[in-house]
C-alpha positions in Angstrom: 60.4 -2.6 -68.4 57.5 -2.9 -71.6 54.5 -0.6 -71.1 51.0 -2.4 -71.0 50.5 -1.5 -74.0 53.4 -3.7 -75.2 52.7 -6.4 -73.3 48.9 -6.3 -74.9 50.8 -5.9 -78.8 53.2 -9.0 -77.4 50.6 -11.0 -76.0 48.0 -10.6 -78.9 50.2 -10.8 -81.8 51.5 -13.7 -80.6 48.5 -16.0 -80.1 47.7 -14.4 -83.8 50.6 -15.8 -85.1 50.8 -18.9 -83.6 47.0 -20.0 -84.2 47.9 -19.5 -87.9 50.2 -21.8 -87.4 48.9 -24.6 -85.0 45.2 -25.0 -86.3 46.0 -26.4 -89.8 49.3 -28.0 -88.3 47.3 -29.8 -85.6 44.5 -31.3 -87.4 46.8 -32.9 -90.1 49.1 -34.4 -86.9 46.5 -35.4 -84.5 44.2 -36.3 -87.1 41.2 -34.1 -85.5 38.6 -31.7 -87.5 39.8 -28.6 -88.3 37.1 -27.4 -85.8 38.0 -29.4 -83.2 41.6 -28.0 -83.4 40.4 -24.9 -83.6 38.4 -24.8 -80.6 41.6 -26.3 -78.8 43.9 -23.6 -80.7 41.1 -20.6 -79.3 40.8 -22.1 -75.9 44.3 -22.6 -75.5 45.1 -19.3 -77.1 42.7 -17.7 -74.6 44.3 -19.0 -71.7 47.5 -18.5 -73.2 46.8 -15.2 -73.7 45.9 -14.3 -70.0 48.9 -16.8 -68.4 51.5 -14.6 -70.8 50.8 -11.5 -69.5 50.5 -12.8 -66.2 53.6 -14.9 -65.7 55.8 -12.1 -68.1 54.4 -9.4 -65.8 56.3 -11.6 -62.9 58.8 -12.6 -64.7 60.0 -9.1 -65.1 59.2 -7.9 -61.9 61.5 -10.5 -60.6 64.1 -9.8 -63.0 63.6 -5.9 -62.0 64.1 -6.7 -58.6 66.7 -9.1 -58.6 68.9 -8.1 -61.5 68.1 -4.5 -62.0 66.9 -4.8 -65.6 64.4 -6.9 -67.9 67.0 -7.6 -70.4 67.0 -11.5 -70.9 70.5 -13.5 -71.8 69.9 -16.2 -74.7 70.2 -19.2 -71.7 67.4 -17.1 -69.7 65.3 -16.7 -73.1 65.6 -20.3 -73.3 63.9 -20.7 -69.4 61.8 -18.4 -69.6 60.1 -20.3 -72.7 60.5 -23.7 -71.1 59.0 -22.4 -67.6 55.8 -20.6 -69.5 55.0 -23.6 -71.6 55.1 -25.8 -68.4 52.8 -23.8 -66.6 50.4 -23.5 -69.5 50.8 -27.4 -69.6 49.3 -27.6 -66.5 46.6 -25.3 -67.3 45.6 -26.7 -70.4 45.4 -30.9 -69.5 42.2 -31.5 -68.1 40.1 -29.7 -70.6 42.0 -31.0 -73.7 41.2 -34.5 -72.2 37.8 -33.8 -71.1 36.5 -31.7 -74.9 38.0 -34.1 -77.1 36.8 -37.2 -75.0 40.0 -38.9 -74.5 42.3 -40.0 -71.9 44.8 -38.0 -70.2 47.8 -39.5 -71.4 46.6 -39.0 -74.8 45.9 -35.7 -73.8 49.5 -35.1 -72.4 50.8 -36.9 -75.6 48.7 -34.4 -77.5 49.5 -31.4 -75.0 53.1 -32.3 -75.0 53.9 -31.9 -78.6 51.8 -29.0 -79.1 53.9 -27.3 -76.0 57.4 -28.6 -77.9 55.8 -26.5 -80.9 55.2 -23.6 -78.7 58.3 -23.4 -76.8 60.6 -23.1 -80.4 57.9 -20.4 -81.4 58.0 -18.9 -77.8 61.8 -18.6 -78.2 61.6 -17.1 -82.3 58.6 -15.0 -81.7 59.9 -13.1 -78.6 63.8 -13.2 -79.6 62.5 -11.5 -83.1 59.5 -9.1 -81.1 62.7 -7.8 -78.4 64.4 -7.0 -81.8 61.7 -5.5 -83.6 60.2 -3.5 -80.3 63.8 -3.2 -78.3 62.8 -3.1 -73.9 63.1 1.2 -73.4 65.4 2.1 -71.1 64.7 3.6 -68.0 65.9 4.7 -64.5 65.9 1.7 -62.2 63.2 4.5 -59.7 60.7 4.8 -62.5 60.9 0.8 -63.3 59.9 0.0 -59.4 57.0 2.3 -59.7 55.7 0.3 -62.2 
């Protein structure tokens, strides 16, 4: 199972990464200022931030438990992404509707399409971060300590 200090590398770098990507992405698609994107991309990424080590944390204490290990097959990768971004979905409605103003279907139209975004990043960034910072290897004991 990844150390706290991983999950805090994972879970930083990532938001990093994908604000780079989704601030200037977002305003040219949803034709919004570039600081109202950005206060969407920070919010988001902020709650993002906290929900990712939260539901990976379970995720992989429910792997450990029910599997034995934390190592993800590429179908379970692929849930794993979907299942975060749909939580986060849920999180992240209401005030997307409420800063910029709009209705929530816009906001779901709006919410939607940035989750698509983040689900294909979701599965790149953490199929590339397992290969660049392999899960160690432990005793099954020492993992249930944890």
């Amino acid at each position: 199972m990844r150390t706290t200090r991983d999950r805090i590398r994972h879970a930083i770098s990532f938001e990093i990464i994908g604000l780079a990507i989704i601030i200037p992405f977002g305003t040219w698609l949803f034709g919004v200022q570039m600081s109202q994107m950005g206060v969407i991309g920070i919010g988001s990424a902020t709650a993002a931030t906290v929900w990712n080590y939260i539901y990976n944390l379970g995720f992989d204490h429910a792997m450990q438990r029910m599997v034995g290990h934390t190592r993800k097959s590429l179908p379970l990768r692929v849930a794993h992404a979907i299942l975060f971004e749909a939580g986060l979905l849920v999180i992240l409605l209401p005030p997307i509707a409420w800063y910029l103003g709009i209705g929530l279907m816009q906001a779901f139209v709006m919410d939607i399409a940035i989750a698509i975004f983040y689900v294909i990043y979701a599965f790149v960034f953490n199929l590339l971060y397992d290969r660049i910072f392999p899960i160690p290897t432990q005793p099954r004991e020492a993992a249930a300590a944890c």
